[in-house]
N, C-alpha and C positions, 0 to 999 in steps of 0.2 A: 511810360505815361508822363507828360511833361506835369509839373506842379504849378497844379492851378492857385491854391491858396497854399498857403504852408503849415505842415501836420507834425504833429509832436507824438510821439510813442514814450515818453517817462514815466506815462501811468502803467503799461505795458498794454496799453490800446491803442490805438490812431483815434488821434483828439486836435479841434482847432480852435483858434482864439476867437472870441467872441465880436472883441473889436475889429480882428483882421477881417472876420466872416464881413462885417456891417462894412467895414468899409470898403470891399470890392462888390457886394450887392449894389453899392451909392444911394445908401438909402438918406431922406435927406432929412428925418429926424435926428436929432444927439442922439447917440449912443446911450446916454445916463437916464434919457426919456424911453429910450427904441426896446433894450433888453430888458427893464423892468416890465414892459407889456407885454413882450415875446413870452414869459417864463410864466402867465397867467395864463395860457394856453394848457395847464398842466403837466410844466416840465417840474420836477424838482432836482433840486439842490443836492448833491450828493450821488445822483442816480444818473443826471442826464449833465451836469453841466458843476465845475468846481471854483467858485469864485477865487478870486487874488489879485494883490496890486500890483500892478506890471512894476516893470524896474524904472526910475525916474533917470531925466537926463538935465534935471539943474531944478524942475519945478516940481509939485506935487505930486507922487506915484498917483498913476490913474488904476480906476476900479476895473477888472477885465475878467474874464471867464474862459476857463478849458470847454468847449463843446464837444459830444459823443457825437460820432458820425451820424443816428438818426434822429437825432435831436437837428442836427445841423442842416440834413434835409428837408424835414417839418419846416423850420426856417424860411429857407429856400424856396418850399413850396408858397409860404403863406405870401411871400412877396409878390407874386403872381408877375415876374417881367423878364426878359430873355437873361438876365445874369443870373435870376434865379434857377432857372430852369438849365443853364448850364453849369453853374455850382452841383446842382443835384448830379446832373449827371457824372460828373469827375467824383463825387460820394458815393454812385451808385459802382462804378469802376475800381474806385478803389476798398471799396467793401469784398468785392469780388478777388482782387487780388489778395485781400489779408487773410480770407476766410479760402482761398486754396491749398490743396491737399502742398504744396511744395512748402509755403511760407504757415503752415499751421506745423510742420513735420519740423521747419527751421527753427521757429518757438520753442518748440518741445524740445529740441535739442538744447536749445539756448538756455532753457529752465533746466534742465539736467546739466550743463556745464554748470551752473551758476549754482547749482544745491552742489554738485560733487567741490568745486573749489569752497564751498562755507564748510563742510565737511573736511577738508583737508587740513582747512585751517587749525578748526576745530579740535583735530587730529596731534594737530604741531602743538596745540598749545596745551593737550593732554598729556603731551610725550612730555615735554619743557617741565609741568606738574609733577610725572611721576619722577622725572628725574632729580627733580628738586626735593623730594619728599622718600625716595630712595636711602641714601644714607640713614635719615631719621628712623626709617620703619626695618631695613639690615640692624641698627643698634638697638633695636628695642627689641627685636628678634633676638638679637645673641642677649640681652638684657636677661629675659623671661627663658630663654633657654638652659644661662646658666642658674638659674636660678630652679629650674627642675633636672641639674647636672646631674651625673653619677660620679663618685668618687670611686678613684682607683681603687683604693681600697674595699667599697664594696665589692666592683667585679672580680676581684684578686681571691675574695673569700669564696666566689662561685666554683674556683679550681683549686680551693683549700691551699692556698699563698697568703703569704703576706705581699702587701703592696709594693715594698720593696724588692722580691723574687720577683715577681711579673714586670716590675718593671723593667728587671735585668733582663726578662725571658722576653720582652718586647723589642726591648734594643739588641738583643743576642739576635733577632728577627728581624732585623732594619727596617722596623715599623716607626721609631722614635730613639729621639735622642735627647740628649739634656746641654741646656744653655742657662749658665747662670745655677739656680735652684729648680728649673721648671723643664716638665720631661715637653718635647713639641713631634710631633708627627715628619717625619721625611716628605721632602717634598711630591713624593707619589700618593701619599694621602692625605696631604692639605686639600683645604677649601670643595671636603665631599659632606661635611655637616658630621661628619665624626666625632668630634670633639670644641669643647667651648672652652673657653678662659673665665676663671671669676677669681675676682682680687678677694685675697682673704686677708685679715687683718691678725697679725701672731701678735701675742703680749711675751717678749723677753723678761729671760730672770732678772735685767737691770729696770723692772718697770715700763721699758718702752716701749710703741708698738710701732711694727714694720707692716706694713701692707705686702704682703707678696701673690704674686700670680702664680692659681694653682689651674691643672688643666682636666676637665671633669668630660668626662663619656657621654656623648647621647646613646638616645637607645638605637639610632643608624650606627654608631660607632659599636657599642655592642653584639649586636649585631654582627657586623664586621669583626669581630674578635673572637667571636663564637666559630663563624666560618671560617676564618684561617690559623685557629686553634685545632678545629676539628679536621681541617686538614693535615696536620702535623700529628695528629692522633692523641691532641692532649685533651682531654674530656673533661667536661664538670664534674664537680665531686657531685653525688646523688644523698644525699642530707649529708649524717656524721660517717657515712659508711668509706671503706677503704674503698679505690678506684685502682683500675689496672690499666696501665698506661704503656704504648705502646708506640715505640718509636719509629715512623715514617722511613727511616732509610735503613737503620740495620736491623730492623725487625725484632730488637729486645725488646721482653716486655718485663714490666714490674709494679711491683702493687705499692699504695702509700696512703698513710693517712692523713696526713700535714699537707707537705712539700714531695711532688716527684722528685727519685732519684735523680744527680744531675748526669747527664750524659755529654761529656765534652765535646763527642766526637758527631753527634747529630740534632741534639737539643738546642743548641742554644746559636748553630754553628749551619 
């Protein structure tokens, strides 16, 4: 269909100018007289027709309007003269073409592109968010974590050890080793939430304090030391009572109240 008048779709409707409309009807009132009359007809503002000043080309923006296609035919009609009556018709046709099943289905597509890309957007600049706010909320995590740590030394006393025997009995089991002052996990059970760091602060006999890092047990790491303790057959003590401890490869067993006997040859090995 060749374009009779020229149509705008930015409001996401087929809509035309007010002044274009008037001036290929040739109506031979001004414009500034013609459409103030027109819109007593009861058109309103808002509903049928959106005022604004056109774009200026050196003198004063002129007054203009978006018209709704049946608004525009009302128009058309009231002029009663062959432009009018062929305006309507290209409004009647092209009504028809906007309101077909192929270009109502292309809308619809078009409005669902246009929600999934804000949506993506959206998406990206949530990601961008968390990424930013990640580091901050891992160190507030490990923060409150250590801060509800377990000390070696408590779980040492669940196998009636001292802190320093389990920790030999850890690293005799290539679970952990020591760097510096501080026991660390082998790299096969790093970064599983096993175990946290928390600087602790020692006062020396000279007065001074050292801050050093100590390395405290979650209750996953626990956990985890229960289960490959209990695999090696070394069992919690069951309050003050002796425990009978029974070792995994050579099949000795031996009772203890304190500290298991040590077994060089499967214990620790």
């Amino acid at each position: 269909m060749n374009e009779l008048i020229r149509v705008s779709y930015d409001d996401g409707r087929p809509t035309v100018s007010a002044r274009e409309l008037h001036e290929f009807l040739g109506v031979k009132t001004a414009y500034k007289d013609w459409f103030p009359r027109m819109c007593e007809y009861g058109f309103a503002e808002g509903q049928d027709f959106r005022s604004f000043l056109s774009e200026s080309t050196g003198g004063r923006p002129a007054q203009d309007a978006q018209l709704t296609i049946e608004m525009a035919k009302e128009l058309c009609m009231l002029q009663r003269n062959e432009r009018g009556k062929q305006a309507r018709q290209y409004f009647i046709q092209l009504e028809k073409d906007w309101n077909s099943p192929e270009k109502v289905m292309a809308r619809a597509l078009q409005i669902a592109d246009q929600k999934l890309r804000l949506l993506e957007g959206e998406n990206a600049q949530q990601k961008k968010l968390i990424e930013k706010l990640e580091p901050a909320a891992d160190y507030a995590s490990r923060c409150l974590m250590a801060s509800n740590g377990i000390t070696t030394t408590s779980v040492a006393k669940n196998y009636g050890m001292s802190a320093k025997r389990f920790n030999q009995l850890l690293h005799g089991l290539g679970i952990q080793y020591k760097v510096g002052k501080q026991w660390v996990l082998y790299s096969d059970y790093q970064n599983k939430g096993y175990t946290v760091t928390r600087r602790t602060p020692i006062l020396r006999s000279n007065g001074e304090t050292e801050v050093v890092n100590e390395t405290l047990w979650t209750t996953k790491g626990v956990e985890f030391l229960d289960k490959t303790l209990q695999e090696r057959a070394i069992l919690r003590r069951v309050s003050n009572k002796t425990v009978l401890f029974k070792c995994g490869e050579c099949e000795n067993r031996w009772f203890c109240e304190i500290e298991p006997e040590k077994c060089d040859r499967c214990l620790v090995n």
